[in-house]
C-alpha positions as CSV (number, residue, x, y, z in Angstrom):
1,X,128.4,110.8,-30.8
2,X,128.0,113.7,-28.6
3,X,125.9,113.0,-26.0
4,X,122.8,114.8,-24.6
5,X,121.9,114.5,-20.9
6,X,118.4,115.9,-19.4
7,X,117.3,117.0,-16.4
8,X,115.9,113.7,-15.5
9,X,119.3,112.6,-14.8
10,X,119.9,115.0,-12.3
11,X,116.4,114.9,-10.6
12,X,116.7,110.7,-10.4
13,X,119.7,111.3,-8.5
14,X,118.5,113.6,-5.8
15,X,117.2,111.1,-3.8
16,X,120.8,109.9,-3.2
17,X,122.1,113.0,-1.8
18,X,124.8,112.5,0.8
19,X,123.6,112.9,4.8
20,X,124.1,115.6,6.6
21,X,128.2,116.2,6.9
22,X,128.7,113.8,10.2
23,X,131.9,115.4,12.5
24,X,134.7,115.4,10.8
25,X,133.4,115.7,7.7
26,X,133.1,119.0,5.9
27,X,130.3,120.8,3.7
28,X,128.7,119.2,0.6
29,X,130.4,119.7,-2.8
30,X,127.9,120.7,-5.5
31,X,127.1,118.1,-7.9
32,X,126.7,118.2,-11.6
33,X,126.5,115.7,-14.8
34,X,128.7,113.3,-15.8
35,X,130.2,113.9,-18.3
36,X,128.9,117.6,-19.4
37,X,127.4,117.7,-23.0
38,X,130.0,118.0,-25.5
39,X,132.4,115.5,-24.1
40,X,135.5,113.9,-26.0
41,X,136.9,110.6,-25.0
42,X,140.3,110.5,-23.6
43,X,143.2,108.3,-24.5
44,X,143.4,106.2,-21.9
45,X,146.4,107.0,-19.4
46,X,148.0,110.0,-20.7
47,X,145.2,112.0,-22.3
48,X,142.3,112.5,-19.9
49,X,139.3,113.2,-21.1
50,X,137.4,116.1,-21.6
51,X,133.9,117.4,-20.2
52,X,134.4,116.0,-17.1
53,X,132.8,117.0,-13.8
54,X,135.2,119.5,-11.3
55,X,133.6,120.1,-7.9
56,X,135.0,122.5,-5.9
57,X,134.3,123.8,-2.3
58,X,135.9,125.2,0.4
59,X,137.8,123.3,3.1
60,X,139.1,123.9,6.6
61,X,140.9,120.8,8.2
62,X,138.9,120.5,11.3
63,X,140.4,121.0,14.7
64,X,142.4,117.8,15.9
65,X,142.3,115.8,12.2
66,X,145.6,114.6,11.4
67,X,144.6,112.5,7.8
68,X,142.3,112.2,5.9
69,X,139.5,109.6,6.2
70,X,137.1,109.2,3.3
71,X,135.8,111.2,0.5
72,X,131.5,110.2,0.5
73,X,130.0,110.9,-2.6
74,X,126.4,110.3,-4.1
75,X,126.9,109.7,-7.8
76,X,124.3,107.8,-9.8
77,X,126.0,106.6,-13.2
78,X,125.3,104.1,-15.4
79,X,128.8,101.6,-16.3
80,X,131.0,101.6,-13.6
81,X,134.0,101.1,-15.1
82,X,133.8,104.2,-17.4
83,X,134.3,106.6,-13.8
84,X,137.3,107.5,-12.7
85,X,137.4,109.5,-9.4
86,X,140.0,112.0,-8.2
87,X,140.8,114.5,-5.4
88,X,142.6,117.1,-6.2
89,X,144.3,119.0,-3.0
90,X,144.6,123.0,-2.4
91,X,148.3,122.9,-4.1
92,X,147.2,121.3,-7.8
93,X,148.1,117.6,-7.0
94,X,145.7,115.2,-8.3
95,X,145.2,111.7,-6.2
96,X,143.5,108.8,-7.5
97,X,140.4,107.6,-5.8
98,X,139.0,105.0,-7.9
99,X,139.9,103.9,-11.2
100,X,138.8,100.6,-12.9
101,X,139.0,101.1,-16.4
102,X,142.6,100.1,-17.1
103,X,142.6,101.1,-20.8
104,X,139.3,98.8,-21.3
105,X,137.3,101.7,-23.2
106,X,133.7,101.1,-23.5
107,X,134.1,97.4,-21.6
108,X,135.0,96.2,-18.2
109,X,132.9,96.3,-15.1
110,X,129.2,97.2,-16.0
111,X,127.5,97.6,-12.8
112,X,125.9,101.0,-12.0
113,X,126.6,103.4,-9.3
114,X,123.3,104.2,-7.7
115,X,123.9,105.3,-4.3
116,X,125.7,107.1,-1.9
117,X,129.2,105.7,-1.1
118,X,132.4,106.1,0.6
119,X,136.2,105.5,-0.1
120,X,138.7,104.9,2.4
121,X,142.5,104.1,2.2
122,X,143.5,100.5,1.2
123,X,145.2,100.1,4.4
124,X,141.8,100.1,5.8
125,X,141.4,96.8,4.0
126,X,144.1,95.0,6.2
127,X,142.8,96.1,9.6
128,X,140.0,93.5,9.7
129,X,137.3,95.8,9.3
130,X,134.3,95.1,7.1
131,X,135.5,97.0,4.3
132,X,135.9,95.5,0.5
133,X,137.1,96.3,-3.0
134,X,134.4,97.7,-5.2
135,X,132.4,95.1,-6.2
136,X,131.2,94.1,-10.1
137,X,128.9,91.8,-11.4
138,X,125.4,92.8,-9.6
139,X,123.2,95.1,-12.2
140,X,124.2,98.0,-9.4
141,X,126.6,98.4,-7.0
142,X,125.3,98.4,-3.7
143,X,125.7,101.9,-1.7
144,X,128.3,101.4,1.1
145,X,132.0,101.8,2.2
146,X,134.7,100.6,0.1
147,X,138.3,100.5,-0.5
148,X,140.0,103.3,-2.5
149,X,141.6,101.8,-5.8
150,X,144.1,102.1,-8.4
151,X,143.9,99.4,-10.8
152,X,146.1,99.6,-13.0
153,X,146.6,103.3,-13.6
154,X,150.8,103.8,-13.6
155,X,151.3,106.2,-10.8
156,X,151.8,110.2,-11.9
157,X,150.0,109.3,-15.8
158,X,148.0,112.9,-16.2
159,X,149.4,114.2,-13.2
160,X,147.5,111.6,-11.6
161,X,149.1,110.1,-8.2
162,X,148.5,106.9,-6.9
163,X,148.9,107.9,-3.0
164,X,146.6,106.0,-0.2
165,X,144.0,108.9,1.4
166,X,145.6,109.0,4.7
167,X,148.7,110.1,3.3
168,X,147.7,113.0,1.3
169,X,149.5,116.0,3.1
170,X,146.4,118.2,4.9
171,X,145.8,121.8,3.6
172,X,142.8,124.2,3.9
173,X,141.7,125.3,0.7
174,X,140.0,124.5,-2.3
175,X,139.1,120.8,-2.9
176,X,138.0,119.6,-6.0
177,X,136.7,116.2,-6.7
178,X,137.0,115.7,-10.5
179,X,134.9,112.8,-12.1
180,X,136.2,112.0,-16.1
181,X,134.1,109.6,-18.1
182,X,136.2,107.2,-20.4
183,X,133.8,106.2,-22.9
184,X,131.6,109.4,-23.6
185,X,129.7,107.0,-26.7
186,X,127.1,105.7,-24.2
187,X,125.9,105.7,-20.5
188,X,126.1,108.6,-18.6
189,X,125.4,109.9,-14.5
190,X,125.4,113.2,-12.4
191,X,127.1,113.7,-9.3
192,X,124.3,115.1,-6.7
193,X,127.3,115.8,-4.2
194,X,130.0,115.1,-2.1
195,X,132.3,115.3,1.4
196,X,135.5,115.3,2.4
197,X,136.0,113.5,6.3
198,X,139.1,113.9,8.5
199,X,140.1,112.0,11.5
200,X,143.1,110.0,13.1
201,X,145.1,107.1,11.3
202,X,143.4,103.5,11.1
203,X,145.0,101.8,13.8
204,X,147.7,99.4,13.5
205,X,146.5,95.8,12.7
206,X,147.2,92.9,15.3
207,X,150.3,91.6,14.5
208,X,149.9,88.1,12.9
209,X,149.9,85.4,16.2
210,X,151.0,83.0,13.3
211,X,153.3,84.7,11.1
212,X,154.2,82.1,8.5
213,X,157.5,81.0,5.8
214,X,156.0,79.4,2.5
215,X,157.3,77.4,0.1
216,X,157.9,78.1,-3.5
217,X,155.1,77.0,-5.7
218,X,154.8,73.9,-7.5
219,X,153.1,73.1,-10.7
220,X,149.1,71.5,-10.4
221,X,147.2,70.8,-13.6
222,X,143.6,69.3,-15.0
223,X,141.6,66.8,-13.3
224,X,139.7,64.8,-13.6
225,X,141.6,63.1,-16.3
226,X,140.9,59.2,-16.8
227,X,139.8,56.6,-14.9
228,X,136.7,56.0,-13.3
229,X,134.6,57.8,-10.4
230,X,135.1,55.3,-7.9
231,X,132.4,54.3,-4.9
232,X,132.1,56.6,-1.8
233,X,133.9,56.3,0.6
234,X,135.5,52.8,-0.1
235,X,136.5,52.9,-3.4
236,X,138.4,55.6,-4.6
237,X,138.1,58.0,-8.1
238,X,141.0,56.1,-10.2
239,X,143.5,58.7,-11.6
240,X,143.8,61.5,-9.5
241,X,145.9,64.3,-10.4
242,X,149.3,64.3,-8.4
243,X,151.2,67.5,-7.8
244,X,154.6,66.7,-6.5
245,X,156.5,69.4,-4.0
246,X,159.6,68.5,-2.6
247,X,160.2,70.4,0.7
248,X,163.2,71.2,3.2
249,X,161.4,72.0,6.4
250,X,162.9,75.4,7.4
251,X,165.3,75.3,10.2
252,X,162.3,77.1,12.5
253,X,159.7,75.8,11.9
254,X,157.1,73.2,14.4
255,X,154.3,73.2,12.2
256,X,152.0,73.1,8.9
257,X,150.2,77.0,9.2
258,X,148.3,76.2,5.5
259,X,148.1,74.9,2.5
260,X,147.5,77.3,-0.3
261,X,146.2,76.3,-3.9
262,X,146.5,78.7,-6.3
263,X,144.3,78.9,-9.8
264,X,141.5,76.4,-8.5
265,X,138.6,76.2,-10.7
266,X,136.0,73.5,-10.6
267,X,132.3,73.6,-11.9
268,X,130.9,71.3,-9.5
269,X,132.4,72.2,-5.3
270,X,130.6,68.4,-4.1
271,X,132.8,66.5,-6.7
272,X,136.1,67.8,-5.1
273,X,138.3,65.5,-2.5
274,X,141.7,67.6,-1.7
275,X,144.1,65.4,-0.1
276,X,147.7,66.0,1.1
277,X,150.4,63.2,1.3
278,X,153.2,63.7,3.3
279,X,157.1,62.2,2.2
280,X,155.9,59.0,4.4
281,X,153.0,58.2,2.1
282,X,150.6,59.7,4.6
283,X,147.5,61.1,3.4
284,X,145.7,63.7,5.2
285,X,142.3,65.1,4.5
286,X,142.1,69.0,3.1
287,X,138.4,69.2,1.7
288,X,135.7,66.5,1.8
289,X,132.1,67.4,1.2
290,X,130.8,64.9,-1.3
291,X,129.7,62.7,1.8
292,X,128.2,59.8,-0.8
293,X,125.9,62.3,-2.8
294,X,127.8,61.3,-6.6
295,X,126.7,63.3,-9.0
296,X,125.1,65.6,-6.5
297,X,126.4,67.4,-3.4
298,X,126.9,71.1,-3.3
299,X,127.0,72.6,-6.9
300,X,128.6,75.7,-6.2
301,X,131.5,76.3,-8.6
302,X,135.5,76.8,-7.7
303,X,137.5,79.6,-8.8
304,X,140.4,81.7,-7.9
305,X,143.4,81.1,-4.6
306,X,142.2,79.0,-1.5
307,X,144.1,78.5,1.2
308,X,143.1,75.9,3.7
309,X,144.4,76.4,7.6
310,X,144.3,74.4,10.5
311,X,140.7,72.7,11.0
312,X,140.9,73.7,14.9
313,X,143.3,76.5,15.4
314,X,142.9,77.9,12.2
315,X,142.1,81.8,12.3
316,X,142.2,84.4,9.9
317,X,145.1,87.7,9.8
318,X,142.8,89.2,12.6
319,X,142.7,86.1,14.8
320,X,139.6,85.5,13.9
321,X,138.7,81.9,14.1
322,X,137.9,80.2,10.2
323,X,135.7,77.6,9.4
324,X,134.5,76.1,6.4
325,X,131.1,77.0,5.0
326,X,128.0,75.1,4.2
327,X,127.3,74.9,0.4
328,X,127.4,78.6,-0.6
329,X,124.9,78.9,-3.6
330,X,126.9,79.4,-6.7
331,X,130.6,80.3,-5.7
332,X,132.8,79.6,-3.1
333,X,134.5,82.6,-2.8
334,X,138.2,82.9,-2.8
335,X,139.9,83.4,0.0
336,X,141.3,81.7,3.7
337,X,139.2,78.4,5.0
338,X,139.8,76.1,7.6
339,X,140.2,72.3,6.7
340,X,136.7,70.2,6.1
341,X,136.1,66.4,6.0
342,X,132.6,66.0,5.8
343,X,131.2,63.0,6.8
344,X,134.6,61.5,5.3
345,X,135.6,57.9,8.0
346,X,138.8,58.8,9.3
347,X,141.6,56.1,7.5
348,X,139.3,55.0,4.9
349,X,141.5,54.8,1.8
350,X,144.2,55.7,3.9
351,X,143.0,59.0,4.6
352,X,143.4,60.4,7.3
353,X,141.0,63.5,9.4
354,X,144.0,65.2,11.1
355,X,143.7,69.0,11.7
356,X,147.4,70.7,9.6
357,X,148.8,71.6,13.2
358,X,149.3,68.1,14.3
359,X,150.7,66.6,10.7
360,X,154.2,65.8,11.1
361,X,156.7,67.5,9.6
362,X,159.1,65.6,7.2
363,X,161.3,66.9,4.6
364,X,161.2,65.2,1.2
365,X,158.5,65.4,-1.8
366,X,155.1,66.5,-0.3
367,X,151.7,65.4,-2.8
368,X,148.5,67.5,-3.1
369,X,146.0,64.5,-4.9
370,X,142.6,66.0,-6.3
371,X,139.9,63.6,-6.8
372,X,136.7,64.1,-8.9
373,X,134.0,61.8,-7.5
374,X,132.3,61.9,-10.4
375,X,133.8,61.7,-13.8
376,X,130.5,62.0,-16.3
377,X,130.2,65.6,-15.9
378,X,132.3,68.5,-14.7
379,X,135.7,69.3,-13.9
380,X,138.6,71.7,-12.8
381,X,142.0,72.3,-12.4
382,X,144.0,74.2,-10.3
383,X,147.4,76.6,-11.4
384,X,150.0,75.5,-8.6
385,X,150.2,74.7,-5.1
386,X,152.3,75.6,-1.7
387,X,152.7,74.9,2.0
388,X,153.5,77.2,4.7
389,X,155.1,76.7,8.0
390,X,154.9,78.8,11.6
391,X,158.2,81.1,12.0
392,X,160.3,81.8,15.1
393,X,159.3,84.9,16.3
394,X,158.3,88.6,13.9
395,X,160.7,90.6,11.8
396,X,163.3,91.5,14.0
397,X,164.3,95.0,15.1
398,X,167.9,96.5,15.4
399,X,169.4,99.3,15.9
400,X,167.6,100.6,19.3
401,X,167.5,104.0,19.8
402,X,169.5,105.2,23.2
403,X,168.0,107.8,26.3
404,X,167.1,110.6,26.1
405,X,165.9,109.8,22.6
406,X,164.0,113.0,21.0
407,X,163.6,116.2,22.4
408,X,160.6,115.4,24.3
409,X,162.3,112.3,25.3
410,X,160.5,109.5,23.0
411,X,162.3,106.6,22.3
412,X,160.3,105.3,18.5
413,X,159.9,101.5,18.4
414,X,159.3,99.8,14.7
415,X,157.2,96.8,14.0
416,X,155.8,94.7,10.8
417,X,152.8,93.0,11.1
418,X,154.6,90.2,9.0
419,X,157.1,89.2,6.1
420,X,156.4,90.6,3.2
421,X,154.8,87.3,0.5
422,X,155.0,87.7,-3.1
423,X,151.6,85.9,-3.2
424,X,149.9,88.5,-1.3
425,X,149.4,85.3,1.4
426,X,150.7,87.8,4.7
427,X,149.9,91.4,4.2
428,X,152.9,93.4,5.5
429,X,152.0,96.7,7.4
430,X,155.1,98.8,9.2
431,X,154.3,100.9,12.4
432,X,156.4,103.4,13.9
433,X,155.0,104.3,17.5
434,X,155.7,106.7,20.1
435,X,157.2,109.4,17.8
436,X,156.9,112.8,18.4
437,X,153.3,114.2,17.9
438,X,152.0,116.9,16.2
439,X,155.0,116.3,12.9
440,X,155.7,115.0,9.9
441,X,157.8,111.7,9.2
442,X,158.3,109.1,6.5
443,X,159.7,105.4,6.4
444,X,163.1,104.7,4.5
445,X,164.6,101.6,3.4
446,X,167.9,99.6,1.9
447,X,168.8,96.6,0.8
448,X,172.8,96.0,1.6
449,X,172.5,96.0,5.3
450,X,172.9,97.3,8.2
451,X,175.1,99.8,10.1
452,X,175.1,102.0,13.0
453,X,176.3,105.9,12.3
454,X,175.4,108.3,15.0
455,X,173.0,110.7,13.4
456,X,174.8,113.6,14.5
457,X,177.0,114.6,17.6
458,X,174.5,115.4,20.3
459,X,172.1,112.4,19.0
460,X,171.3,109.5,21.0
461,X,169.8,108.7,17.4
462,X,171.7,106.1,14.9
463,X,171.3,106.1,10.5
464,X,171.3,101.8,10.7
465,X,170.5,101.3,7.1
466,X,173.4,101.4,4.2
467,X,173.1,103.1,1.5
468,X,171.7,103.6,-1.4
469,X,168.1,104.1,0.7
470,X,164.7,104.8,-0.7
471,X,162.4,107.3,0.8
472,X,158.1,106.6,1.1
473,X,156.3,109.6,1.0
474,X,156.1,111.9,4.1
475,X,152.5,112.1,6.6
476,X,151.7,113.7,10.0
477,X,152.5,111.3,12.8
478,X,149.0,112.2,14.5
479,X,149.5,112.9,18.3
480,X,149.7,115.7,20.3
481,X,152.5,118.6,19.6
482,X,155.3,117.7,22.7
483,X,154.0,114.2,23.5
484,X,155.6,110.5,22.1
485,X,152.0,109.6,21.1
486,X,152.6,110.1,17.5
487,X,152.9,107.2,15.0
488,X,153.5,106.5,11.3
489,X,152.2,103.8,9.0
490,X,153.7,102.3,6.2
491,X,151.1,100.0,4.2
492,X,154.5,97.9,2.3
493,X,152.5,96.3,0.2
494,X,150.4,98.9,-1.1
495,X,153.4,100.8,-1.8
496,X,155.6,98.4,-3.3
497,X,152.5,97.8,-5.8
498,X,152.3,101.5,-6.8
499,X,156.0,102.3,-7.0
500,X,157.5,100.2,-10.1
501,X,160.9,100.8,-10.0
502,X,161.6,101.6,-6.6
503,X,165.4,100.1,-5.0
504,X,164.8,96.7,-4.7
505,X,162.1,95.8,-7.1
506,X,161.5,93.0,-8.6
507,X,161.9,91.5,-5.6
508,X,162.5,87.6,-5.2
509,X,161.7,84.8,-2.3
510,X,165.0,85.3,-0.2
511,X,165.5,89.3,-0.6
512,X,166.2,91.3,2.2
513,X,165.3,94.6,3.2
514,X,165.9,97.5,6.3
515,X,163.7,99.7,6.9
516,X,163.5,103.0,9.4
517,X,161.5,106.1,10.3
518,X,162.5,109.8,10.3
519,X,160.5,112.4,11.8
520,X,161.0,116.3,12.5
521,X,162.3,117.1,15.7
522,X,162.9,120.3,15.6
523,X,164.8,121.1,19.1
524,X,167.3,118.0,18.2
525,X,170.4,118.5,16.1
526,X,169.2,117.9,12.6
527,X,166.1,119.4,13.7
528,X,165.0,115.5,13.1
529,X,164.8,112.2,14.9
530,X,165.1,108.4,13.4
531,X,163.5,105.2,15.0
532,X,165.0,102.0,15.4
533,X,164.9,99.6,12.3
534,X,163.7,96.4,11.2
535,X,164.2,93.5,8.6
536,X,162.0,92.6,6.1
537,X,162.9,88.7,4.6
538,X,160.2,88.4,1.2
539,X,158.7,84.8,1.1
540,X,157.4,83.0,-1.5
């Protein structure tokens, strides 16, 4: 069906217009409708479709800007997930900005955009700032700041590249934002207009205070099962579900950091007991909040990965401290809370209330019991189970670089926030600092080792990564031209996710990998400068 839009469209979402362009930000692309009449649906990557919006205006990077920032755009448009949002630069390159649909023509996320809203680069995400994924499930998706994202969209499909905002190369020129429409049958929108924003990189996170080595997972399962509800606190539910884990406590480690439980779903939050039992037949409290209401208690429903940390100490990636909440209507969202025993009397039913820091540590076959205080109605399950311990110290750097260092005499240190986890539980973010300003670098990596080749006869520089070595893509360091205030950031995560196929991939608990930067120098032999390197161990 070809679709007809009207003016009414257009008018509804002129109240939405974006503010007035804040610094940094530049003009206000026109708007338009979304799609334009006459529209074909696309094939869904390969075959975009067709009557899709193109805004273009003029751009000069602003004095000072060394990324970019955001794009702010006020878009009403009914079914979220049929809007796919991309920038394309001065030179022809198209980026992704948002992209939900994943081949789901006509389904997927039905909210509706009704607002004015801003995109920034995933990194963003990891910096503990209040900024989320797009959000689905409300009729309308509130106006407001969110992360930029991919989905599932394979990176280069249409010409379309999967590369965070703040490492799109800058240019003056013509920008074009460029709205398609994936299911032209129904549901429509106009784009009132928009604005691209410059400034300096998102700082560095913290790095983690409590970087952490987990275990491999272990298998969970159903519960309840059999048995009978038992009598609060005295009497226990019969038949809990046991999850076996058998353990060697690494080498370095003093602690229990968390325990993480993967796939939990339960229909009813107050029925659920979580109990850990160490190799000594020790059993130690995880979640409690029943506190004798059977059959009643918070109602709020269970699903997706928890991890529960430390009920004193515990803190979130930003060293923020974590608690667990009080009944939190219908869900309890997933995500990072500390341990919470309720009313529960410590050593009843041999359980004890003992925060995960002071547990102590045994190697041998570890137990994760889940009780369901009350049998007649609900129940849950949960997909597998881990436990992670503290570490000795960050990812270590090698490889130092010697004075005089570059040509205006910087000596570029490396860092990771963290080990890379293949469960997403530590997000991994590599900064290179005090490189020269004003330039353009890029992070390399290797997996078979180290080594320690002068980069080139005048150098106090060294290549310490064996070859082969894959290269990220290059961004400005930021700074000021002559200075060692420059710095680039690799999001290793993010970039892993959106390169399939890059050197190491798939990678396994275990696998090792060096990385370093290179920037342009262009006084020094080479014309270009390397920082020292570090090593990236994946965990579980």
């Amino acid at each position: 069906m070809i679709r007809t839009l009207t003016l009414a469209i257009f008018v509804a979402a002129s109240a939405l217009a974006v503010p007035r362009a804040a610094a940094q930000c530049v003009s206000n692309g026109p708007g338009g409708f979304v799609p334009a009449p006459g529209a074909q649906n696309g094939l869904w990557p390969n075959v975009l479709p067709t009557g899709s919006l193109l805004s273009t205006q003029p751009v000069t990077v602003p004095a000072g800007a060394s990324v970019i920032h955001s794009v702010k755009f006020a878009l009403k448009h009914t079914f979220a997930d049929d809007v796919q949002l991309v920038l394309i630069s001065p030179s022809g390159t198209a980026y992704n900005l948002l992209q939900t649909n994943d081949g789901v023509a006509g389904g997927g996320c039905a909210s509706d955009f009704f607002g004015v809203y801003e995109l920034v680069d995933p990194i963003a995400g990891l910096r503990c700032l209040p900024v989320l994924p797009l959000p689905c499930g409300a009729p309308q998706i509130a106006p407001g700041t969110y992360l930029q994202h991919f989905g599932a969209w394979p990176n280069g499909a249409a010409g379309i590249v999967n590369l965070p905002l703040e490492r799109i190369p800058l240019a003056s020129g013509n920008w074009t934002l460029a709205i398609h429409d994936w299911f032209v049958g129904s549901d429509n929108g106009a784009l009132l207009n928009w604005e691209l924003c410059f400034g300096a990189p998102t700082p560095a996170p913290p790095t983690s205070a409590n970087p952490q080595q987990c275990t491999l997972p272990a298998s969970g399962g159903p519960f309840p099962s059999t048995g009978t509800s038992g009598n609060w606190p005295s009497t226990l539910p019969s038949a809990p579900l046991v999850a076996p884990l058998a353990i060697q406590i690494p080498a370095s480690a003093s602690r229990i950091e968390a325990v993480r439980i993967d796939g939990l779903q339960h229909s009813w939050l107050g029925d659920v007991q979580l109990v850990l039992e160490s190799p000594t037949g020790a059993r130690f409290n995880l979640l409690q909040t029943n506190d004798g209401q059977i059959g009643g208690g918070c109602p709020a429903d269970l699903a997706g990965d928890y991890v529960f940390v430390d009920a004193v100490a515990g803190q979130d990636p930003c060293g923020n401290p974590l608690f667990f909440p009080p009944c939190p209507g219908s869900l309890l969202p997933q995500g990072m809370y500390a341990q919470s025993w309720g009313a529960w009397p410590a050593g009843t039913g041999g359980i004890q209330n003992v925060p995960l820091h002071q547990i102590p540590l045994a190697s041998g076959t570890w137990k994760l019991l889940a009780y369901d205080w009350f049998l007649p109605a609900d129940s849950g399950s949960f997909t597998s189970w881990s436990m992670c311990f503290d570490v000795a110290g960050s990812p270590a750097t090698f490889c130092t670089p010697q004075p005089p260092g570059t040509s205006s005499g910087c000596l570029p240190q490396i860092a990771a926030s963290a080990y890379p986890s293949l469960s997403g539980a530590s997000p991994c973010v590599v900064t290179i600092s005090a490189v020269e300003g004003a330039k353009t670098g890029l992070v390399f990596y290797g997996v078979n080792g180290q080594l320690a080749t002068p980069w080139c006869a005048t150098s106090s520089n060294f290549l310490c990564i064996k070859t082969p070595i894959q290269r990220t893509e290059t961004s400005m360091t930021g700074g000021t031209a002559g200075a060692c205030d420059g710095q680039i950031v690799l999001d290793w995560d993010q970039w892993q996710a959106t390169h399939v196929g890059a050197l190491g991939q798939p990678w396994t608990a275990g696998a090792h990998a060096w990385l370093q930067g290179w920037f342009r120098d262009p006084p020094a032999c080479k014309t270009t400068s390397l920082s020292e390197g570090v090593e990236l161990v994946w965990q579980p």
